[in-house]
C-alpha positions as CSV (number, residue, x, y, z in Angstrom):
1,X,0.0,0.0,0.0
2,X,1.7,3.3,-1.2
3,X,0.2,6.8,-1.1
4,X,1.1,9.4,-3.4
5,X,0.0,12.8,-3.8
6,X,-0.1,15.2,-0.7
7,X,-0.9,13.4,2.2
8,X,0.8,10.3,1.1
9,X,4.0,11.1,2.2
10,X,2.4,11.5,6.2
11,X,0.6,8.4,5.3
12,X,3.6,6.6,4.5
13,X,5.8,7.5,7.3
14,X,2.5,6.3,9.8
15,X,2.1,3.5,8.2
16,X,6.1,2.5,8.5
17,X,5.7,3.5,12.4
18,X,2.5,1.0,12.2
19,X,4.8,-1.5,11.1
20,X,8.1,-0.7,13.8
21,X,5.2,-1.0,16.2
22,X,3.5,-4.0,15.7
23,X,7.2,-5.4,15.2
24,X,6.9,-6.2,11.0
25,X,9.7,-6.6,9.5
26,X,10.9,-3.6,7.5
27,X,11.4,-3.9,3.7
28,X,11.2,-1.5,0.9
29,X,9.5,-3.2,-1.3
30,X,6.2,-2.1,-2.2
31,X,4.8,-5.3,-2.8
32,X,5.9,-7.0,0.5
33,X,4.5,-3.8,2.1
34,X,0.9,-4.1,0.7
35,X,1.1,-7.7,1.4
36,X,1.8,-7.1,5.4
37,X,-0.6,-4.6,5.0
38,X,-3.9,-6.7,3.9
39,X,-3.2,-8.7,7.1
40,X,-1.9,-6.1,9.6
41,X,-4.4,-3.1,8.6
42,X,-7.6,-5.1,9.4
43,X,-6.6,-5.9,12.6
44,X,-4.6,-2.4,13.4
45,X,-8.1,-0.9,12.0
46,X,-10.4,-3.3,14.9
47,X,-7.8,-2.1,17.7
48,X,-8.0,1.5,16.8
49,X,-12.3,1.7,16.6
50,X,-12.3,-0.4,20.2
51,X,-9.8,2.4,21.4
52,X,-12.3,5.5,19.6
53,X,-15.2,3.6,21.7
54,X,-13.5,3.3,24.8
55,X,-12.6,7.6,24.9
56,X,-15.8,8.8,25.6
57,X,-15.6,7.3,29.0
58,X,-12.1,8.7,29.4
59,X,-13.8,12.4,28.6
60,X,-16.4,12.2,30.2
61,X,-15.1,10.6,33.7
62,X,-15.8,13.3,36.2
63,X,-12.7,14.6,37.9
64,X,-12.1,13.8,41.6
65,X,-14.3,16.1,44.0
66,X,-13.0,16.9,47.0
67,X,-14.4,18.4,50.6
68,X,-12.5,20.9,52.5
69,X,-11.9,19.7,55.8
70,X,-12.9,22.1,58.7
71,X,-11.2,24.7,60.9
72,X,-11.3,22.4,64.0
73,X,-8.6,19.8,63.5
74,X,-5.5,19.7,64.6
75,X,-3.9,20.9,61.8
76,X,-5.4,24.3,62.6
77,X,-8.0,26.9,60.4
78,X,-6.3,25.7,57.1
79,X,-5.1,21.8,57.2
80,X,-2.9,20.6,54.4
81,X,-5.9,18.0,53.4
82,X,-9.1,17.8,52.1
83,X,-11.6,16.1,54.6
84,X,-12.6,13.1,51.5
85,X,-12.5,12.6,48.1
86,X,-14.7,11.6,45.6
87,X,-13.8,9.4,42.7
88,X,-16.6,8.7,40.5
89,X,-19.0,6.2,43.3
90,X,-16.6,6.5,46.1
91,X,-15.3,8.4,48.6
92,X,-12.0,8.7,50.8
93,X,-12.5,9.9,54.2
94,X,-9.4,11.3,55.2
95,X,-8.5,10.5,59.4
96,X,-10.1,12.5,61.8
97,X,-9.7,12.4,65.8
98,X,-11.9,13.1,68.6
99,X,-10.5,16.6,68.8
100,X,-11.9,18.5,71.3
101,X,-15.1,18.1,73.8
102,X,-17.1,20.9,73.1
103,X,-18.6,20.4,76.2
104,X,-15.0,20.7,77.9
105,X,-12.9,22.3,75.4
106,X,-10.4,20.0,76.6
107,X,-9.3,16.6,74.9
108,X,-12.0,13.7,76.0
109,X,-10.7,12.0,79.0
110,X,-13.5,8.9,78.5
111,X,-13.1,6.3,75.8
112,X,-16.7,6.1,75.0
113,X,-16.6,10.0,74.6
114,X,-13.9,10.1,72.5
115,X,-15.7,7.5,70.4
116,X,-18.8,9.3,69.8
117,X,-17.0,12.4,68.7
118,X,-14.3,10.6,66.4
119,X,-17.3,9.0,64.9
120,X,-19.3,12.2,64.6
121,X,-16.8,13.9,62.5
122,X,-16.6,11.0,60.2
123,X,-20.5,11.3,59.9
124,X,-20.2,14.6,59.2
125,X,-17.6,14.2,56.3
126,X,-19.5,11.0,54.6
127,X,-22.5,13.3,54.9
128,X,-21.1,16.3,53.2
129,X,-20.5,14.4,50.4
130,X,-24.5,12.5,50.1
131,X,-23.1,9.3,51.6
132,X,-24.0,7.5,55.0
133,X,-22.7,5.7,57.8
134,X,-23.7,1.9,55.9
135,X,-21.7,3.6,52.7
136,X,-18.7,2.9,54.9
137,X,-16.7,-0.4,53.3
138,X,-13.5,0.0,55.0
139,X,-12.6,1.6,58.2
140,X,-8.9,1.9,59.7
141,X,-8.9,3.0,63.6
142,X,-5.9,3.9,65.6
143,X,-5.9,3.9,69.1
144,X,-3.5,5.2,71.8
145,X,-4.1,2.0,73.9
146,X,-5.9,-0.9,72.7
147,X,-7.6,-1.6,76.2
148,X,-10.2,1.0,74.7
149,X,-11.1,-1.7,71.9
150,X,-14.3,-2.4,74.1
151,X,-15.1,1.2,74.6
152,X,-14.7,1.9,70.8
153,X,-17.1,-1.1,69.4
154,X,-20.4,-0.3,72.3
155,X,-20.0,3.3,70.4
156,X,-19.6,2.4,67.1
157,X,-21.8,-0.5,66.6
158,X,-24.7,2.4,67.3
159,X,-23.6,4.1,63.6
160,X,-24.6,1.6,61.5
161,X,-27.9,0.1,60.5
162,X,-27.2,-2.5,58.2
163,X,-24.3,-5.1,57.8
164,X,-20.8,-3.6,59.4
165,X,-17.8,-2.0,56.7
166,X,-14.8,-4.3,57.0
167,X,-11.9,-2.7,59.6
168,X,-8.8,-2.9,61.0
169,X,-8.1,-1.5,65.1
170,X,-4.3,-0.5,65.1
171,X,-2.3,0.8,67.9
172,X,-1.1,3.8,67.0
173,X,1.2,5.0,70.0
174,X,0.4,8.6,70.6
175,X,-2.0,11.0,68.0
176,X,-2.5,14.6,67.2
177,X,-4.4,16.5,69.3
178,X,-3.8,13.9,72.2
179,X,-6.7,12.1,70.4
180,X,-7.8,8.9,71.5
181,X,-8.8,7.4,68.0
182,X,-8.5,8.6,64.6
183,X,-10.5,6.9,62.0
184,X,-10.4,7.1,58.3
185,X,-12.4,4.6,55.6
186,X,-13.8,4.0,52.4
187,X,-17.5,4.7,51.3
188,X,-18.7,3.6,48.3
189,X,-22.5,4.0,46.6
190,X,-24.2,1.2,45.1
């Protein structure tokens, strides 16, 4: 196969690219080359209209959206993450602590406390972004001290409705904030 004319010389050099490749041997014979050709083009056509289908889901895939977190963590009025992430059906929850006791203003001394407000502040990140407690598939906790693993479940066995996300407790040595817990997951809608 050998253009001439305008384009033929583009059409040419593509083609002979084509060829280097799909791995064909080279050969300057024109004859050889439309032989390769009637075998090669076919199939190098079929791969290139599977690709040309396959690109409007590439354009058209929505681009993460992400959720500020707030002013009360402990990395301060501006922290250097977003709270989640969306990626088209699901959603990153970033790790949060229990922070501070509103009622206090100080760190939560009880487990069960601390639970209830780690927990609340991952509610309120799965809800900013339309998604629920049971959206939850996987959650990570770290603890300061694992003898709270008791404390932790009566709490968080309240935020869910239907069948529990899959999880992992991990000692975690010391947290920001002099947190307790800090839990992050994964939510993802049906």
């Amino acid at each position: 196969m050998h253009l001439n004319g305008q384009g033929g010389g583009i059409c040419n050099r593509f083609l002979r690219k084509l060829l280097i490749f799909l791995r064909v041997p080279q050969s300057n014979d024109p004859l050889v080359l439309e032989n390769r050709m009637t075998t090669i083009l076919p199939r190098s056509i079929l791969a290139i209209a599977v690709g040309l289908c396959a690109l409007p889901a590439f354009a058209f895939a929505a681009p993460p959206k992400h959720f500020p977190a707030g002013s009360n963590t402990p990395g301060g009025a501006s922290p250097a993450f977003s709270s989640a992430v969306q990626t088209g059906n699901t959603l990153y929850v970033s790790g949060t602590t229990d922070g501070i006791d509103t009622d206090t203003g100080k760190p939560p001394v009880d487990a069960a406390v601390a639970a209830k407000l780690v927990l609340n502040n991952v509610k309120k990140s799965l809800e900013a972004a339309g998604y629920t407690m049971d959206d939850l598939v996987w959650v990570q906790i770290f603890a300061t001290d694992l003898k709270e693993y008791g404390d932790f479940n009566a709490v968080y066995r309240t935020y869910f409705k239907g069948p529990l996300p899959a999880r992992a407790f991990i000692g975690a040595g010391s947290l920001l904030g002099g947190a307790h817990f800090e839990v992050m997951g994964i939510a993802q809608k049906p």
